[in-house]
C-alpha positions in Angstrom: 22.3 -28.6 -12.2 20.6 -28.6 -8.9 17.4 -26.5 -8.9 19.2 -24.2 -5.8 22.0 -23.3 -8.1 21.7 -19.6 -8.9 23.4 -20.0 -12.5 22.6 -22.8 -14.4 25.4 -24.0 -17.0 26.3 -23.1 -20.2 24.3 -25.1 -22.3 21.8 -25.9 -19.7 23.7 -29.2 -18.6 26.3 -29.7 -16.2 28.1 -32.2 -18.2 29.7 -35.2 -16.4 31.9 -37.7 -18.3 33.7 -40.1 -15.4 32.6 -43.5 -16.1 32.1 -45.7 -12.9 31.3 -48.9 -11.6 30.5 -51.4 -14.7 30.8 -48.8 -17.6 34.3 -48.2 -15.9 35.7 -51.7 -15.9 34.5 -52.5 -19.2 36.1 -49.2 -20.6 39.4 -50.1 -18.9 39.0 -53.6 -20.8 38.6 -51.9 -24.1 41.2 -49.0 -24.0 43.8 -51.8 -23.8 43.3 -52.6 -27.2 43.1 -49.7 -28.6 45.4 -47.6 -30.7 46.9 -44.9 -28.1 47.8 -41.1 -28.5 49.8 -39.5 -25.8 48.3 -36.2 -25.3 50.3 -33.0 -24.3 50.5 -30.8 -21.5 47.8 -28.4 -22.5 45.3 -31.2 -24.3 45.8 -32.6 -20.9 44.8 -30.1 -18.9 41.5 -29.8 -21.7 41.0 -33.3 -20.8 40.5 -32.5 -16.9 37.9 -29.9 -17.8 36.1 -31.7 -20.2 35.7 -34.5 -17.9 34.5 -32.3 -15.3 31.7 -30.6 -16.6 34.6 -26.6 -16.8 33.9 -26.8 -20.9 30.3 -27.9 -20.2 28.0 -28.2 -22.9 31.3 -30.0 -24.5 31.4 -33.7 -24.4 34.4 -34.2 -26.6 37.0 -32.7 -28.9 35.2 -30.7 -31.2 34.7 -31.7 -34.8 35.9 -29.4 -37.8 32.5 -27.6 -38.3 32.5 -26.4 -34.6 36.3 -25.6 -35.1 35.6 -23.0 -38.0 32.6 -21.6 -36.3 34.4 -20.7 -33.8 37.5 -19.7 -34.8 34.9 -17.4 -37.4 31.8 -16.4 -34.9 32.8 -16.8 -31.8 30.0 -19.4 -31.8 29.6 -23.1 -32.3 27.8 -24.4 -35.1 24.3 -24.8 -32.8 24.5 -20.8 -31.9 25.9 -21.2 -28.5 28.9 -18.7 -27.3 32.2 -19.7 -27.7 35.5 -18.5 -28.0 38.5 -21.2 -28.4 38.6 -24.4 -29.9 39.3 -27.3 -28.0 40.8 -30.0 -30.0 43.2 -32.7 -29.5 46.3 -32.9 -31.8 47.7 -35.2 -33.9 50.9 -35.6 -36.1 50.6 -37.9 -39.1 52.7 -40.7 -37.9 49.7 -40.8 -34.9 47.2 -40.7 -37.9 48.5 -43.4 -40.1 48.8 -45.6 -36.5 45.2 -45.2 -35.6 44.4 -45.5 -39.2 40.2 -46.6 -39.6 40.1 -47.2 -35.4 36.4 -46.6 -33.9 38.1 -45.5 -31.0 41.7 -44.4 -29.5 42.8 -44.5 -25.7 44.3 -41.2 -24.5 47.5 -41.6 -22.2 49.3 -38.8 -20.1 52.9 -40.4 -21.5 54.6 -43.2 -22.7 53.8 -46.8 -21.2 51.2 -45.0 -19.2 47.3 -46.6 -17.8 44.2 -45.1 -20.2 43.3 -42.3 -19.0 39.8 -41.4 -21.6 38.7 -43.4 -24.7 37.9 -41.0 -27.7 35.6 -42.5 -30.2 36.5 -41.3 -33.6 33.7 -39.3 -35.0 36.8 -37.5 -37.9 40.2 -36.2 -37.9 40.8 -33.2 -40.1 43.7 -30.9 -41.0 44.2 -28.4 -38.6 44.2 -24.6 -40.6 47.0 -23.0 -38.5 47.4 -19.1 -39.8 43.5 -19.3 -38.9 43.7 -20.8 -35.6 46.3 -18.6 -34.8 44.5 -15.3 -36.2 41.2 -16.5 -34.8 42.1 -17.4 -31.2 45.8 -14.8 -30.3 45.1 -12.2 -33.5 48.5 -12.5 -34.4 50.8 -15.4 -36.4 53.8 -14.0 -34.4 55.6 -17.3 -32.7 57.1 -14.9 -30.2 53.6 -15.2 -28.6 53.8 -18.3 -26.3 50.5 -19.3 -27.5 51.4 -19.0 -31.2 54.1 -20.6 -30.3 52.4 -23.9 -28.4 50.3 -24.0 -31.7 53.0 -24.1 -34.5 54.1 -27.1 -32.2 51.2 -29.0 -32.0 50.3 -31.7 -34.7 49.2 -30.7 -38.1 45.6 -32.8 -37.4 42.5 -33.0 -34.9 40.8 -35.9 -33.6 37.3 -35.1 -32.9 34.8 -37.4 -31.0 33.0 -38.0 -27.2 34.8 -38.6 -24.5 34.6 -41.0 -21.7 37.0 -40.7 -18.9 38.5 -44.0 -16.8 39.7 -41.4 -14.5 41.2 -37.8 -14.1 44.8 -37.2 -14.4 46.9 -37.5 -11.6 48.1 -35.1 -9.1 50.1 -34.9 -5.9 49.7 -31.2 -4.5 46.5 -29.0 -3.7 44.3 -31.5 -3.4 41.9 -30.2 -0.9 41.4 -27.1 -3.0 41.1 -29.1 -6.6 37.0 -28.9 -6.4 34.9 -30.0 -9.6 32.2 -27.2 -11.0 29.6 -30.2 -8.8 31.6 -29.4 -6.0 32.0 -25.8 -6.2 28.2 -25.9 -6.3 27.9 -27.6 -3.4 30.0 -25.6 -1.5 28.4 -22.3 -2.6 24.9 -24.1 -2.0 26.0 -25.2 1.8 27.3 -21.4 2.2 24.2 -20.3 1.1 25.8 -17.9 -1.8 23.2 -16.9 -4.2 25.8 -14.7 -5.9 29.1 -15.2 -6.0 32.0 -13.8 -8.0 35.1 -15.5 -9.6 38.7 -13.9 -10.0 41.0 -15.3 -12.4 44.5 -15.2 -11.7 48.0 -16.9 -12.8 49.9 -14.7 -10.0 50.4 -13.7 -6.8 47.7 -11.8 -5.2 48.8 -7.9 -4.7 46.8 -4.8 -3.5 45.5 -4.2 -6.6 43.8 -7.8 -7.0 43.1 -8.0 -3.5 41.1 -4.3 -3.6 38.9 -5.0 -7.2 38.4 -8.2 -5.1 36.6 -6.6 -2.0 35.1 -4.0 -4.8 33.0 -7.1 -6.2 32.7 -8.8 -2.9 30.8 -5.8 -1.5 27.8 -6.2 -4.1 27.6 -10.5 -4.3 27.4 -13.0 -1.2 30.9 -14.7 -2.5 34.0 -15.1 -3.8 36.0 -17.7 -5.3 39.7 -16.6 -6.2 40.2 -19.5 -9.0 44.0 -19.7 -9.8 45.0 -21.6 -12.9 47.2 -24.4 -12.1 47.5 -26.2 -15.2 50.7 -25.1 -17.8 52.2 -21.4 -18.0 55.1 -20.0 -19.1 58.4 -20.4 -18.1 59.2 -17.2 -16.0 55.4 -17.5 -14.6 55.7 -17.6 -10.5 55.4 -21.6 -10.1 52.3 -22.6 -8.4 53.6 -23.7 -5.1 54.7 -20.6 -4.8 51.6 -18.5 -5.7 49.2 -21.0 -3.5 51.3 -19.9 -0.3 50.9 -16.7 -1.3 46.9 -16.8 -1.6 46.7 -18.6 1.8 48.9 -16.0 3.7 46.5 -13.6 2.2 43.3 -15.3 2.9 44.5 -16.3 6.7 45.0 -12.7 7.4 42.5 -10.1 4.8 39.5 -12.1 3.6 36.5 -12.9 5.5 36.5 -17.0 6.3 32.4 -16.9 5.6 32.7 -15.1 2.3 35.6 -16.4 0.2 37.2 -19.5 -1.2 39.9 -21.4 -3.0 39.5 -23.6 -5.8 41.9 -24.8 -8.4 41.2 -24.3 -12.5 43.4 -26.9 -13.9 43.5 -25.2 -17.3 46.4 -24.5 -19.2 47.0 -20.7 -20.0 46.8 -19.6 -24.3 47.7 -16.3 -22.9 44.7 -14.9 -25.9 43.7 -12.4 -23.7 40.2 -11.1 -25.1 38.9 -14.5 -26.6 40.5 -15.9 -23.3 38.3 -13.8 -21.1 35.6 -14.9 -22.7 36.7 -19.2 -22.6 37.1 -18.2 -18.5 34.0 -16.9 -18.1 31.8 -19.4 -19.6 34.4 -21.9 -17.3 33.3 -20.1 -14.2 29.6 -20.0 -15.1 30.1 -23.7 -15.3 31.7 -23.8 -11.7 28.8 -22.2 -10.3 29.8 -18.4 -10.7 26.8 -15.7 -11.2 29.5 -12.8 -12.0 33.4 -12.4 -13.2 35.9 -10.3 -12.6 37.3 -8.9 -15.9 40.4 -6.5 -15.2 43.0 -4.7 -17.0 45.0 -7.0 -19.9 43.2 -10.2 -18.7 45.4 -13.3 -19.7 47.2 -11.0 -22.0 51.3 -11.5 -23.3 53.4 -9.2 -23.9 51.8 -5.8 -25.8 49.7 -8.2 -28.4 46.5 -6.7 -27.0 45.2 -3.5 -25.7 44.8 -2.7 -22.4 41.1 -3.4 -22.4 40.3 -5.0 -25.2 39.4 -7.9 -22.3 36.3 -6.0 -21.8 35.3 -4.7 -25.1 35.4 -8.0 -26.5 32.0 -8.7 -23.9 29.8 -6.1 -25.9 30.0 -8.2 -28.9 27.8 -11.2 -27.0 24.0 -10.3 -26.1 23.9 -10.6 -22.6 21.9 -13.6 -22.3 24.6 -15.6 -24.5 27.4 -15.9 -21.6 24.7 -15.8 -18.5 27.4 -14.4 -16.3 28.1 -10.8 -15.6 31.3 -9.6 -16.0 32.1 -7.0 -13.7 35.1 -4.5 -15.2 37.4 -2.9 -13.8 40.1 -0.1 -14.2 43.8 -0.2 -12.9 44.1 -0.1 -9.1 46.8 1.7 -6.9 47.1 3.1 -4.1 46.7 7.0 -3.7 48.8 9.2 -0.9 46.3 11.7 -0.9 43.6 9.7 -1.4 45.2 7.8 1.7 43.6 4.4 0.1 43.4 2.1 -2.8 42.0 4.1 -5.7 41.8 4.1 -9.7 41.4 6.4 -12.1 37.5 6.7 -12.1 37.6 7.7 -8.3 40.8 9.3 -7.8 41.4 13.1 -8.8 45.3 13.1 -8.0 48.2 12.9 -10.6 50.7 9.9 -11.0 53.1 11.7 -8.3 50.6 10.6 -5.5 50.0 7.0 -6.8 52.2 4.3 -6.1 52.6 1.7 -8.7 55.2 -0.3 -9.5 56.2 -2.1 -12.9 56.7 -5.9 -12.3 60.4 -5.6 -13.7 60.9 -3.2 -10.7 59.0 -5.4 -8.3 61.3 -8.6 -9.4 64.1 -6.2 -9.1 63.3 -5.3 -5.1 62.4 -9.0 -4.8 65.6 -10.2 -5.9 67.3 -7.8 -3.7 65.6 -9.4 -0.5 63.4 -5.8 -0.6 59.9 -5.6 0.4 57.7 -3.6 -2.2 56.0 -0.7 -0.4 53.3 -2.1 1.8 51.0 0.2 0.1 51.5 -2.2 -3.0 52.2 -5.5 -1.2 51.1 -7.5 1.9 54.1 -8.4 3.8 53.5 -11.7 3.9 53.3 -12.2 0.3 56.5 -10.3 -0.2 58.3 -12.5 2.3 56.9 -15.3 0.6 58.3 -14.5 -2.9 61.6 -12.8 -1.2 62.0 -16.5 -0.1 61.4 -18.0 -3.5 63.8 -16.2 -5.2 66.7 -16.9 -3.4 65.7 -20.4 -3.7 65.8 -20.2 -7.1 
């Protein structure tokens, strides 16, 4: 942490696990020989953040101690707040191949260069019903997360990681910003408070207003899109990143607002969820979150603000960031403005909110959504992708 940081990060340590220079060759030299798991989609993604410092104080896949605290507390072994595990999974046909190794080499697929070396501090039996009660609340595999679990091996290597290099992409690259570099950037703006917003879809009036709510009382905002894996009927991420830079080259002050990519992959376990992407954003540098209706909720698996409950249950001081709630958002014809129930006196006949089954209905149709719910541009934008699709 740089003592000009306004937040330091969780843990108190801004966690950093890139080898270079000599430590780098000489890790590239021994991950050749090692015994090598291919990791999946998701694990992949946890790789990225762990290398970066996003799951900071972590500095590996946790162990099986850390795994039940969590899953039980909400809290690792050493008292800190947490609210997911993050383990990498085996099958047993990857155990008996690594058998009494010191040390695997993670690869993004088959035939593939090293991307981490893992040394093996244990490997222990995964307790799915747990997992699954203990992170979504439910064993339903209807629930994509659920789902992703029952698929992923029946064991969990645990050890420290040290990273020959991130994992590769091809698109966004000027906005994919490690937590240093989001730092850096809030340092050079001179932000001494600045709020993050956590989305996996396009930007409408309703994200754009609790937006300019939060913006009104912090020097910044970063909107923080999650890039990494969604579900299938998920807008794809080309997609949404037009539509968040039609909206900020036309509605957001250029001084007071920026992009940045979270290359995590979505659980969709809404309240314990909130909390994993709030501790993330304290670790990019962010003194405040936004925490809204159903955040990274499925389906009807959680209630509508159980998101925000779930923050009463941790002392303050045991996230360091402020979650800012915030109700439902629409726009009101009498109020002639974006509203929500706690300022708005008018009944549902003046509001104007649309379910997103209408909204892919009009979309599909070629239709912009009322402007009141909409911005033009990012209806044209998604008007255009689904004819393409």
């Amino acid at each position: 942490m740089n003592d000009q940081d306004p937040i330091a990060p969780h843990g108190g340590t801004l966690v950093n696990l890139l080898a270079e220079g000599a430590e780098a060759e000489a890790l590239a030299r021994r991950a050749r020989n090692l015994p090598k798991v291919v990791v999946s989609p998701r694990e992949l993604s946890d790789l990225e953040l762990l290398t970066v410092g996003a799951l900071s104080p972590l500095t590996g896949f946790q162990g099986e101690r850390d795994y039940r605290s969590v899953l039980e507390t909400m809290h690792l072994e050493n008292g800190l707040a947490w609210s997911i595990p993050v383990t990498l999974s085996l099958d047993e046909e990857a155990v008996k191949r690594i058998g009494g190794a010191e040390a695997v080499a993670l690869l993004a697929e088959e035939g593939g260069e090293p991307l981490a070396v893992v040394e093996v501090a244990e490997i222990f039996r995964r307790d799915r019903e747990r997992e699954a009660l203990g992170v979504f609340g439910t064993t339903d595999l209807a629930h994509p997360g659920v789902k992703a679990l029952a698929e992923a091996g029946d064991f969990c290597l645990a050890g420290p990681v040290r990273a020959l290099r991130l994992p590769e992409h091809r698109d966004f690259l000027e906005y994919r910003l490690t937590p240093a570099q989001t730092r850096a950037a809030f340092r050079e703006r001179g932000w001494r408070t600045v709020v993050g917003f956590q989305t996996r879809n396009p930007i409408h009036r309703a994200h754009e207003y609790i937006q300019k709510c939060a913006l009104e009382i912090v020097d910044g905002l970063l909107v923080h899109p999650l890039m990494g894996e969604t579900k299938e009927d998920d807008v794809p991420a080309h997609v949404r990143m037009a539509c968040y830079e039609a909206l900020f080259a036309g509605y957001y002050p250029k001084d007071r607002a920026m992009i940045s990519i979270f290359p995590a992959a979505m659980r969709y376990a809404g309240p314990k969820e909130a909390i994993w992407h709030a501790i993330c954003r304290k670790n990019y540098g962010c003194t405040h979150f936004i925490v809204g209706r159903d955040h990274a909720g499925v389906g009807s698996y959680y209630g509508t603000y159980d998101a925000q409950k779930i923050f009463e249950r941790f002392e303050p001081e045991e996230l360091g960031i402020t979650p800012l709630m915030f109700e439902h958002a629409f726009w009101c014809n009498a109020c002639e403005g974006m509203a929500s129930v706690k300022t708005c006196p008018h009944g549902e006949e003046s509001r104007i909110s649309l379910s997103g089954t209408r909204v892919r209905e009009m979309l599909r149709r070629g239709e912009r959504p009322p402007i009141e719910f909409s911005r033009p541009e990012v209806a044209d934008i998604l008007i255009a992708a689904m004819k393409e699709r």
